[in-house]
N, C-alpha and C positions, 0 to 999 in steps of 0.2 A: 242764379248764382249771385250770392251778396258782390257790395262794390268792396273794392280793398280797403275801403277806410268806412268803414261801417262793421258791426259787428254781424255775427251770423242770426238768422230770424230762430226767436226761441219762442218756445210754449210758453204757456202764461206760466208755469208750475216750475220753468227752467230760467225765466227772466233776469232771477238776481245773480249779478256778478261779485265776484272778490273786490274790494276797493280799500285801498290803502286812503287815508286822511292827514294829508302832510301842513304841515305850519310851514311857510312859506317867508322869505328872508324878504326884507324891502329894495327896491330894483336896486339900490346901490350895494347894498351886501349880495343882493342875489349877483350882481354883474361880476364883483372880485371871488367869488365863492365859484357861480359855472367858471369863469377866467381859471381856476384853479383846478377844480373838476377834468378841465377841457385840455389842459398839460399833463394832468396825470395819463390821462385816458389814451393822446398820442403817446406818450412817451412810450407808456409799458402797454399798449397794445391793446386797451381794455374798455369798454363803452361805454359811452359819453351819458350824463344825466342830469338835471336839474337839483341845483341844492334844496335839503328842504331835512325838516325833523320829522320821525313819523309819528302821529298823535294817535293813533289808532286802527288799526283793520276789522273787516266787518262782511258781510253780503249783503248786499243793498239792490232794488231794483233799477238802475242807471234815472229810470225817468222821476223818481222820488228825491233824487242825491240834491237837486240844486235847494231845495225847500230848509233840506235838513244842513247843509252850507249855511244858510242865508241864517237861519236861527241861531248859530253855533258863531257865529261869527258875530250876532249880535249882544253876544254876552262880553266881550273881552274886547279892548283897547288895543292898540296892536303894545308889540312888549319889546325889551331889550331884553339878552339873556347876554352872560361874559361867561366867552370862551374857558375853558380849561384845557387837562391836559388833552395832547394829540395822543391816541390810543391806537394798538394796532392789536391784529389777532389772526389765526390761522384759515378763518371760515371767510369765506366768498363776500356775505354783506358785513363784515366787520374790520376787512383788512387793514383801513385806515383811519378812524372817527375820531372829531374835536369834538372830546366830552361835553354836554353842558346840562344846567342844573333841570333834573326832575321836576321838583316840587312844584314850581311857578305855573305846569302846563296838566297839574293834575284836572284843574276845574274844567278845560276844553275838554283832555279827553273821558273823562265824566258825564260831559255834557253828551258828546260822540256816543258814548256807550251805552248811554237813556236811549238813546233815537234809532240807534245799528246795534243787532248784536255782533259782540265783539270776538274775532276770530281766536278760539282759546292757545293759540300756541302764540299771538300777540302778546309781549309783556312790553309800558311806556318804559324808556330806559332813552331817555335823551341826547340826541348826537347829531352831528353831521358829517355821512360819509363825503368822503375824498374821493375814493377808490375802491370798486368792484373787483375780486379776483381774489387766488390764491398764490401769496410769494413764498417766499423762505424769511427764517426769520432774521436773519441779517439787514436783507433790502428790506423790509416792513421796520427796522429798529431805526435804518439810515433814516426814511422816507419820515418816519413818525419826528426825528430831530430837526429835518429842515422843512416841515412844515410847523413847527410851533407857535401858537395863536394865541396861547393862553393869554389872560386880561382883556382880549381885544372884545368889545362891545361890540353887540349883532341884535338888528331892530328887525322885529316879526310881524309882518302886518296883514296878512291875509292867508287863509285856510281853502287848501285844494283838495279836491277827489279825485282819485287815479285809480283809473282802470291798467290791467294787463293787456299785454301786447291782443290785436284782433285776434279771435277766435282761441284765446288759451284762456286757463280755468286759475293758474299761477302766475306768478311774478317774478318764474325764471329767465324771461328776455329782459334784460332791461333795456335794453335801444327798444322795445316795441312798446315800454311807458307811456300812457296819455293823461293828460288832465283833460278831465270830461266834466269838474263846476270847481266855479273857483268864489269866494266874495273875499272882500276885504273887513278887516278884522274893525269893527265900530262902536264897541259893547262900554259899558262903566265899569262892568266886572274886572275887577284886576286880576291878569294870567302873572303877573311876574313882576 
């Protein structure tokens, strides 16, 4: 019987898992951004998560991921992206997201998509969610006005690979989210 914190033993033919590639905020934006995450989540009842933009998904085999970090991370500088608007929407991972700008993060996930192929229902559309779940759209119109970020600078310095929750094949748990390689972003390449 695997341990709980290990994944279940796979064929060679079954090894690769789903992994999302997220840009990662620098501990001080990360710390006011989960601070922020981690209110919405008590308030309206809904699971807690690490802030982060997602750069790409893919299937990778777990023990290759940290090579293809480590390279990917060597091209790009860490970056500053400014906020835009707070957005909201009806679906589950869009309820609550501070727009921010595409273009800057096309060359990582470029790089990502040379190394991993890219999950085809992935499109980059740059954000950071708030808030997981489905509301009405009243509370999503309130939530979107007193959260408003827009202007505020947000510095990105390192790139992580996230598995799904142990033993699932999606990334419909999100409390069961792992980062499983993380580097920090050291590259000349300019992302933004």
């Amino acid at each position: 019987m695997p341990d709980d914190n290990e994944d279940p033993p796979m064929t060679p033919d079954s090894r690769e898992l789903p992994i999302a590639f997220w840009l990662m905020p620098c501990a001080a934006d990360l710390h006011w951004l989960n601070d922020v995450i981690a209110a919405l989540a008590r308030t309206h009842s809904t699971p807690n998560f690490a802030a982060h933009v997602s750069l790409h998904v893919g299937s990778v085999n777990p023990d290759k991921l940290q090579p293809v970090i480590d390279q990917v991370a060597g091209l790009a500088p860490p970056t500053m992206l400014t906020a835009g608007s707070t957005l909201h929407g009806p679906t589950r991972f869009r309820a609550l997201t501070i727009d921010l700008p595409t273009g800057p993060l096309c060359a990582l996930a470029d790089a990502l998509a040379a190394r991993v192929p890219i999950d085809p229902s992935f499109r980059l559309d740059a954000h950071l969610s708030l808030i997981y779940g489905e509301f009405d759209e009243n509370l999503r119109s309130a939530l979107a006005a007193s959260h408003d970020y827009r202007g505020r600078r947000l510095r990105f310095d390192a790139i992580a690979a996230v598995a799904p929750a142990i033993g699932a094949r999606d990334f419909a748990d999100v409390s069961g989210w792992r980062i499983i390689a993380e580097a920090r972003l050291r590259g000349g390449l300019r992302a933004g």
